[in-house]
C-alpha positions as a Markdown table, in Angstrom:
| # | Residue | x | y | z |
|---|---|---|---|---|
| 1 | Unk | 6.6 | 3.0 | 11.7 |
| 2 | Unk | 3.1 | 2.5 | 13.2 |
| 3 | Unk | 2.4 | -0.3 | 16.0 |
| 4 | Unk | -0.6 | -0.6 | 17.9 |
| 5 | Unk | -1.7 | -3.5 | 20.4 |
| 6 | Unk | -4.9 | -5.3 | 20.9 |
| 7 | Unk | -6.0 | -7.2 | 23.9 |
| 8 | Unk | -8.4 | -9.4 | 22.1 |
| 9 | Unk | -7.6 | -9.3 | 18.6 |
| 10 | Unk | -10.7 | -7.6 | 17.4 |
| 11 | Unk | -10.1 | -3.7 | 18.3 |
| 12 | Unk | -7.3 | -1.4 | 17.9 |
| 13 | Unk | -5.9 | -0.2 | 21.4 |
| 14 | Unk | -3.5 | 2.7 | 21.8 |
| 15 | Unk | -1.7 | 3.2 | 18.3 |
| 16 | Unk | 2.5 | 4.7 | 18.6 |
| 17 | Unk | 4.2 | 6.1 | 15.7 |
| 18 | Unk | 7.8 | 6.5 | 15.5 |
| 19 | Unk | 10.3 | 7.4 | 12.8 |
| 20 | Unk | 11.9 | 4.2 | 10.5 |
| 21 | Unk | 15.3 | 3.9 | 11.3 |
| 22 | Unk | 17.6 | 3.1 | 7.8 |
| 23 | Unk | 19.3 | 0.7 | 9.4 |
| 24 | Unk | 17.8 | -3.2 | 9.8 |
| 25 | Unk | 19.7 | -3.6 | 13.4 |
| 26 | Unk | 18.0 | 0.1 | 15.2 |
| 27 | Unk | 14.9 | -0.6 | 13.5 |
| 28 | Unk | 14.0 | -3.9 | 15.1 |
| 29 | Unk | 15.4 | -2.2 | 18.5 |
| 30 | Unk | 13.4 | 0.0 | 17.8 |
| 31 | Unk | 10.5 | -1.1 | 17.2 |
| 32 | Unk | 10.7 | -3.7 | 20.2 |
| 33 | Unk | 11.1 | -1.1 | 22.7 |
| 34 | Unk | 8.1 | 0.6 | 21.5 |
| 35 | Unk | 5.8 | -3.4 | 21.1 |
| 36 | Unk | 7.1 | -3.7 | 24.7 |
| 37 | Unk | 6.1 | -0.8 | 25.8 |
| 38 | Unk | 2.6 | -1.2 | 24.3 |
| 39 | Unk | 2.2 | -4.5 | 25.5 |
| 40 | Unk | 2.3 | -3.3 | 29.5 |
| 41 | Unk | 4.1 | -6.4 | 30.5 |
| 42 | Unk | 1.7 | -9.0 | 28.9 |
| 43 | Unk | 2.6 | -11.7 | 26.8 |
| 44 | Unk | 2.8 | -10.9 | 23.5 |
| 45 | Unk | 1.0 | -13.9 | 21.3 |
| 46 | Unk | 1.8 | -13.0 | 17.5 |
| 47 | Unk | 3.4 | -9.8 | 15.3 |
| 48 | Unk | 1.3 | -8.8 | 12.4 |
| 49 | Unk | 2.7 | -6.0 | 10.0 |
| 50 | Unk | 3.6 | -5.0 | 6.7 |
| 51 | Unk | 6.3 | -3.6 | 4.7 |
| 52 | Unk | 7.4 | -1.6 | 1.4 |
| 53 | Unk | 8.3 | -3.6 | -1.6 |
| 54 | Unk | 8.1 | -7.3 | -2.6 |
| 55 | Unk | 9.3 | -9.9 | -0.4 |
| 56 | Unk | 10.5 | -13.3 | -0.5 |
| 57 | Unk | 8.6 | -16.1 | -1.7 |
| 58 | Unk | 8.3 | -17.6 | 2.5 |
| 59 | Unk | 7.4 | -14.0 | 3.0 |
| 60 | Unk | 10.4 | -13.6 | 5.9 |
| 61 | Unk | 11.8 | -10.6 | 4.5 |
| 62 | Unk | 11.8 | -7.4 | 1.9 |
| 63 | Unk | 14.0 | -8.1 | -1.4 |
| 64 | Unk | 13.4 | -4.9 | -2.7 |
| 65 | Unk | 11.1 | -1.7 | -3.0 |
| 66 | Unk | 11.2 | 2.1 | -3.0 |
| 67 | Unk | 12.2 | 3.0 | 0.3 |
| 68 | Unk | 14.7 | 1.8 | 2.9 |
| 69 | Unk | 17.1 | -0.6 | 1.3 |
| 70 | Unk | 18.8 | -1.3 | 4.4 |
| 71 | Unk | 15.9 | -3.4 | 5.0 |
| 72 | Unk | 16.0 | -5.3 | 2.0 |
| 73 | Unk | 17.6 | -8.8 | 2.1 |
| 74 | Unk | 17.3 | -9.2 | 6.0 |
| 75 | Unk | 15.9 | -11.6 | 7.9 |
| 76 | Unk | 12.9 | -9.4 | 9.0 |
| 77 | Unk | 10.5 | -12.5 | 10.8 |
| 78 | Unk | 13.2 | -14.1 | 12.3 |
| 79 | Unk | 14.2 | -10.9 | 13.7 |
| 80 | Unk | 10.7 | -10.1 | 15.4 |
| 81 | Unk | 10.3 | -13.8 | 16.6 |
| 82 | Unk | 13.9 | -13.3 | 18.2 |
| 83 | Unk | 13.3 | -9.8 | 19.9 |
| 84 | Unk | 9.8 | -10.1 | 20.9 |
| 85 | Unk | 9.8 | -14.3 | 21.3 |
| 86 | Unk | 6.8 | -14.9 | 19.5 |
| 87 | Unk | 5.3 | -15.9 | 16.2 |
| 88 | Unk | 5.8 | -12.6 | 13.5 |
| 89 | Unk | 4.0 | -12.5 | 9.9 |
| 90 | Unk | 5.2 | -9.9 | 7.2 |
| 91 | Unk | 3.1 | -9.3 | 4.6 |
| 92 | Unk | 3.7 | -6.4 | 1.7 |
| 93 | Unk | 2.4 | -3.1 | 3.1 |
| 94 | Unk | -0.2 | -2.6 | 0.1 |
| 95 | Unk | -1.6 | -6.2 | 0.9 |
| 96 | Unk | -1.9 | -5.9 | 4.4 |
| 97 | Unk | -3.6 | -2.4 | 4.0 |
| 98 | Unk | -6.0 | -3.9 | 1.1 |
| 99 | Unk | -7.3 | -6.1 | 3.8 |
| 100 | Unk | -7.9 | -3.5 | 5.8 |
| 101 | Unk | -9.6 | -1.2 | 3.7 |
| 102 | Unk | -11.8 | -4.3 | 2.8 |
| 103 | Unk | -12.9 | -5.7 | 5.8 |
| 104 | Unk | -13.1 | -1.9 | 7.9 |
| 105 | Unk | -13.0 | 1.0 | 5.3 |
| 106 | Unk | -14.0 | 1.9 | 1.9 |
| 107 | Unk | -14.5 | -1.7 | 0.5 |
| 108 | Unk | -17.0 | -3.2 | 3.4 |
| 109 | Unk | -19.5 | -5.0 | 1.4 |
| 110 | Unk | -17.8 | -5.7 | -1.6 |
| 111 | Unk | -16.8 | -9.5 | -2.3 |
| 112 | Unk | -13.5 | -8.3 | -4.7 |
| 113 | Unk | -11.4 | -5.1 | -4.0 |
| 114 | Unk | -8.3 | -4.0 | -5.3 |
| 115 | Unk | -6.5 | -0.9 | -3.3 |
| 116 | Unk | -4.1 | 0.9 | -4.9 |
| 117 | Unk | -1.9 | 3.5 | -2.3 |
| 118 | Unk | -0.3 | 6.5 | -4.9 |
| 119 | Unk | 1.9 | 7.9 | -2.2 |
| 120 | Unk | 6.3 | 8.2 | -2.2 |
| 121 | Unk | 5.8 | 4.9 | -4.7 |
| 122 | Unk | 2.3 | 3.2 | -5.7 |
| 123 | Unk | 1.7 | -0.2 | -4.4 |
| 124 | Unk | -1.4 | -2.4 | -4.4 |
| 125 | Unk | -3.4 | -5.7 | -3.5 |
| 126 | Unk | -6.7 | -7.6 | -4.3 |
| 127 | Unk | -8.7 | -9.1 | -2.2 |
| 128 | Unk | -11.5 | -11.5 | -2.8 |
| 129 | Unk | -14.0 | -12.3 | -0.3 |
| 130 | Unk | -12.0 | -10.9 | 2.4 |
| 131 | Unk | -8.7 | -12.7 | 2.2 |
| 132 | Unk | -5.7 | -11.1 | 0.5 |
| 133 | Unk | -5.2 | -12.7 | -3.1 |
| 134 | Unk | -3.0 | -15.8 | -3.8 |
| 135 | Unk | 0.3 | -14.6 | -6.0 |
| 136 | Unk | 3.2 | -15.9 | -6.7 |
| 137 | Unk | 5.3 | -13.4 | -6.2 |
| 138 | Unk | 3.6 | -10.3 | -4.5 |
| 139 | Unk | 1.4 | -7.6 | -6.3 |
| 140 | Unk | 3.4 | -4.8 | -7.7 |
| 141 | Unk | 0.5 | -2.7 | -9.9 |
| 142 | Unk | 2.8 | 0.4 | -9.8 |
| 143 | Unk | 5.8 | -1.2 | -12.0 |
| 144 | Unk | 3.1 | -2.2 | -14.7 |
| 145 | Unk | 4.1 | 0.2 | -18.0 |
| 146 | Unk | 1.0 | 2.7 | -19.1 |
| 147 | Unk | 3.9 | 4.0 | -21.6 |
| 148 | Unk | 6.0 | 2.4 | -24.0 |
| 149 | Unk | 7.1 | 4.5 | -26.0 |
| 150 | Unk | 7.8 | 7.3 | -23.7 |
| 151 | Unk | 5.0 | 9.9 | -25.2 |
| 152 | Unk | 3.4 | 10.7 | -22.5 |
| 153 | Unk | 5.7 | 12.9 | -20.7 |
| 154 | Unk | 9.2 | 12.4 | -22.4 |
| 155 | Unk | 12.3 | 11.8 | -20.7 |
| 156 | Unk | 10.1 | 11.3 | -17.0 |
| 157 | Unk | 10.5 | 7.5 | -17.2 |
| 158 | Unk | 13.1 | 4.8 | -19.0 |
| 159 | Unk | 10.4 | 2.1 | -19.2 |
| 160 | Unk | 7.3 | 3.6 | -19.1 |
| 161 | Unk | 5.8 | 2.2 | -15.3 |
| 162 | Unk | 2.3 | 4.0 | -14.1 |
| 163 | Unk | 4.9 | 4.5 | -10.8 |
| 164 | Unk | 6.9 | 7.2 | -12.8 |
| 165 | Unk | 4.1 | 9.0 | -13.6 |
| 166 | Unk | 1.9 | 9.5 | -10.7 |
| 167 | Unk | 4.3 | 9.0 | -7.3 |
| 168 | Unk | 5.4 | 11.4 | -5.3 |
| 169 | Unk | 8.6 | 10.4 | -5.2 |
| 170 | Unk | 8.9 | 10.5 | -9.3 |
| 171 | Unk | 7.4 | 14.1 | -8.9 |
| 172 | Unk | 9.5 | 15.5 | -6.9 |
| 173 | Unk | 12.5 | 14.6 | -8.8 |
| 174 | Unk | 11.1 | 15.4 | -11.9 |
| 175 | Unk | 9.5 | 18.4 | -11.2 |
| 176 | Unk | 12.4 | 19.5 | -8.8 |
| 177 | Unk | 9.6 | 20.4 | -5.8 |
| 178 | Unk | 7.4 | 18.9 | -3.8 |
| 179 | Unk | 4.2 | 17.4 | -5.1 |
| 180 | Unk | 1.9 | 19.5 | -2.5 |
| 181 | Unk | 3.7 | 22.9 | -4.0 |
| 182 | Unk | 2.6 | 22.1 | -7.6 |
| 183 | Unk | -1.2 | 24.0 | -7.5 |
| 184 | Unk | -1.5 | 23.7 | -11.3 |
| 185 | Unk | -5.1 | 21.7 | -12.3 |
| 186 | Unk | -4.2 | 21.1 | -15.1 |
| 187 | Unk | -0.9 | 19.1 | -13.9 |
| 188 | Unk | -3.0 | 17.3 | -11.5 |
| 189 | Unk | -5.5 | 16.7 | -14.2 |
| 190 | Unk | -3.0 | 14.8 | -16.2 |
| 191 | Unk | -1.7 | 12.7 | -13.6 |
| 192 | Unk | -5.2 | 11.7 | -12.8 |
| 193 | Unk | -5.4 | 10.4 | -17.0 |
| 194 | Unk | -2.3 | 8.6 | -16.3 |
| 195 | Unk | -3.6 | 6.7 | -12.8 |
| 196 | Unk | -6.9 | 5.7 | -14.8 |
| 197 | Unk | -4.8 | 4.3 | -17.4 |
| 198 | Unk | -3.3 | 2.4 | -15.0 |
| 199 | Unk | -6.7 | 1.3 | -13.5 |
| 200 | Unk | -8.1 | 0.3 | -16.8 |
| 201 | Unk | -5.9 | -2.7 | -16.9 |
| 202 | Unk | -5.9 | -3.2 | -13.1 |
| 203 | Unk | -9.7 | -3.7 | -13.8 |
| 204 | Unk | -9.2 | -5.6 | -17.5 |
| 205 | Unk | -6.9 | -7.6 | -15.0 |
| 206 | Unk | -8.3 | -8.4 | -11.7 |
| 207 | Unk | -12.0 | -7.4 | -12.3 |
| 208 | Unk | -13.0 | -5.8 | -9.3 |
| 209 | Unk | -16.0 | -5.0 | -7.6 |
| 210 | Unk | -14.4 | -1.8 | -6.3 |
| 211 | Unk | -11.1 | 0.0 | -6.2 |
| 212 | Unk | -9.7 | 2.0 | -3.5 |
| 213 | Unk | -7.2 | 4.8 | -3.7 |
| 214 | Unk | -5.1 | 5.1 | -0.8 |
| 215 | Unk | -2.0 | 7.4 | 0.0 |
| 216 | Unk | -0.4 | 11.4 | -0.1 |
| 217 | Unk | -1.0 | 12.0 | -3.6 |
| 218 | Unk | -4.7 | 11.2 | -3.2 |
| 219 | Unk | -4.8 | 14.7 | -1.1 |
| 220 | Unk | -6.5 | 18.0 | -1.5 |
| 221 | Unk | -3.5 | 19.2 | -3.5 |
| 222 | Unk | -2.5 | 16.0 | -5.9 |
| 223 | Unk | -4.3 | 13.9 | -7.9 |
| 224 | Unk | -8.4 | 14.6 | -8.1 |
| 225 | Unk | -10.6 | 11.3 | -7.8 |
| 226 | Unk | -13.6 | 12.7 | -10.3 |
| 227 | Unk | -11.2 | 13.2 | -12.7 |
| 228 | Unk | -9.8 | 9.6 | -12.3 |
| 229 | Unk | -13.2 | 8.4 | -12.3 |
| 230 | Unk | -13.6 | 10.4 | -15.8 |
| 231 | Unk | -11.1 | 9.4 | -17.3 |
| 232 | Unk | -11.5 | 5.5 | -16.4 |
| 233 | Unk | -15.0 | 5.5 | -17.8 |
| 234 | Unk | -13.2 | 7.1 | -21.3 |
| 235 | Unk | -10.3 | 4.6 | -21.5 |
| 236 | Unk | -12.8 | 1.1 | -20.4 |
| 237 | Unk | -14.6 | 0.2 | -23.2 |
| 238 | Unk | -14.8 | -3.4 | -22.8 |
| 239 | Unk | -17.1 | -4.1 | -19.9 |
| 240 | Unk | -20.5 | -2.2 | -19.8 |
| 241 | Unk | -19.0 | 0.0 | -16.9 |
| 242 | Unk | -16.2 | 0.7 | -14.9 |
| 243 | Unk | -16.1 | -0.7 | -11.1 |
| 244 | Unk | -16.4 | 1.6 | -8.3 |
| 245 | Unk | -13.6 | 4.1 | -7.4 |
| 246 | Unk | -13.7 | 5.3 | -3.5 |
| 247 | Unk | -11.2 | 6.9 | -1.7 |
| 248 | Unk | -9.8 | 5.0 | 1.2 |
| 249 | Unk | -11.3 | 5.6 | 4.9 |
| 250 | Unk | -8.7 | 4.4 | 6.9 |
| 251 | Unk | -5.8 | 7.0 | 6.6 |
| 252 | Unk | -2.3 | 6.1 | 7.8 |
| 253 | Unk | -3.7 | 3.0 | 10.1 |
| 254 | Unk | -5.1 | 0.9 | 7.4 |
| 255 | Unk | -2.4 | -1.4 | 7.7 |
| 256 | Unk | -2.8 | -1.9 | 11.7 |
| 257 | Unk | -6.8 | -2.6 | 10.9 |
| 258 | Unk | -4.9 | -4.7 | 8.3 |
| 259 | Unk | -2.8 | -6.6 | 10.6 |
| 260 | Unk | -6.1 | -6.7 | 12.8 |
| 261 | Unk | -8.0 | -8.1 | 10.1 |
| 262 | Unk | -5.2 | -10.8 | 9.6 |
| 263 | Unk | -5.4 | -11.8 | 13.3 |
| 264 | Unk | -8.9 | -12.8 | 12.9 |
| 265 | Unk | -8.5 | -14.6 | 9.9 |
| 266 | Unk | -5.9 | -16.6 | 11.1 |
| 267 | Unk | -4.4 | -16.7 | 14.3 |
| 268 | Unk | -7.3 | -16.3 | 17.2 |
């Protein structure tokens, strides 16, 4: 978990980043010692954050997602409102670090962006003219299937999602190593053909201006962003050209310029 405070809702003050407990009840304990300890006796006036996997349609808690499931099904805003007595809003962790990369990072400028994060799962938002996207039930971009029939790479995935194919998560238990031990190109090649598929109908889809990709597997040793870029330009043949592909800027605090974001926007 990463928290930071702002006195005035416009900058980033001293950032703390502690481990995620499993369990829902030590998490929020947790992570109110540490908003209390940021805060330096101050009122706090709102809680802005994000977290892994879809949520509910009131957007008060996680249903689901690739990480944590002690989290899921819990009443995560009314448990921040309770332990910090103030107002909380949850948003999806790829959502609330789209807006982030879009109003302080990569996407500056551009009226639609999509981010995309290929890290432990892949996860991903759009936002048009600064404001995260309308949807009816979250953006989940990593559980569309690039592979059907299971060609690809057989026996890697049951249904064929772009998340089996490019996370790190998937890697690791396919591969039987971690994704920053595998130093073959032409491994990493691959997986970059794989992401662009995915891209090609993210931008057939949502049309954007600019995509940014976010997260581990976007490292020196994982997936190369020229060869993304190559392939994306070979698979898109129905627009004259393919958007721009950036990396992200904001490392692991785009979601607290995110959250920062989302303060202006709404709450100040």
């Amino acid at each position: 978990m990463r928290l930071a405070a702002s006195a005035d809702g416009t900058a980033l003050d001293a950032v703390k980043k502690l481990p995620t407990p499993k369990g829902f009840e030590e998490g929020i304990e947790a992570f109110k010692e540490a908003a209390l300890e940021l805060a330096r006796g101050e009122r706090i006036d709102a809680v802005v954050g994000g977290i892994a996997g879809p949520l509910d349609k009131d957007k008060t808690m996680a249903v689901g997602g690739p990480n944590i499931p002690g989290w899921w099904n819990k009443p995560l805003k009314d448990a921040l409102e309770r332990a910090l007595r103030t107002v909380a809003h949850i948003e999806n962790d790829a959502a609330i670090g789209a807006l982030g990369e879009a109003i302080y990072g990569a996407g500056r400028g551009y009226p639609i962006v999509v981010y995309i994060t290929v890290s432990t799962g892949v996860g991903g938002a759009r936002v048009v003219n600064g404001r995260i996207d309308d949807a009816a039930m979250g953006f989940e971009p990593g559980a569309q299937i690039i592979d059907a029939g299971n060609a690809l790479c057989p026996g890697w995935s049951e249904r064929g999602y772009l998340i089996n194919y490019v996370s790190g998560a998937d890697i690791e238990r396919q591969c039987g190593k971690k994704p920053y031990e595998i130093t073959d190109e032409k491994f990493w090649d691959e997986r970059a053909r794989f992401l662009a598929y995915g891209l090609n109908n993210v931008t057939v889809l949502w049309s954007p201006d600019i995509i940014v990709l976010g997260g581990s597997m976007m490292n020196e040793i994982g997936i190369p962003i020229e060869r993304v870029r190559h392939y994306l330009k070979e698979a898109l043949n129905i627009f004259p050209s393919p958007p721009v592909v950036e990396k992200a800027e904001l490392g692991d605090e785009l979601s607290l310029y995110g959250a920062l974001a989302y303060i202006g926007q709404n709450l100040r």
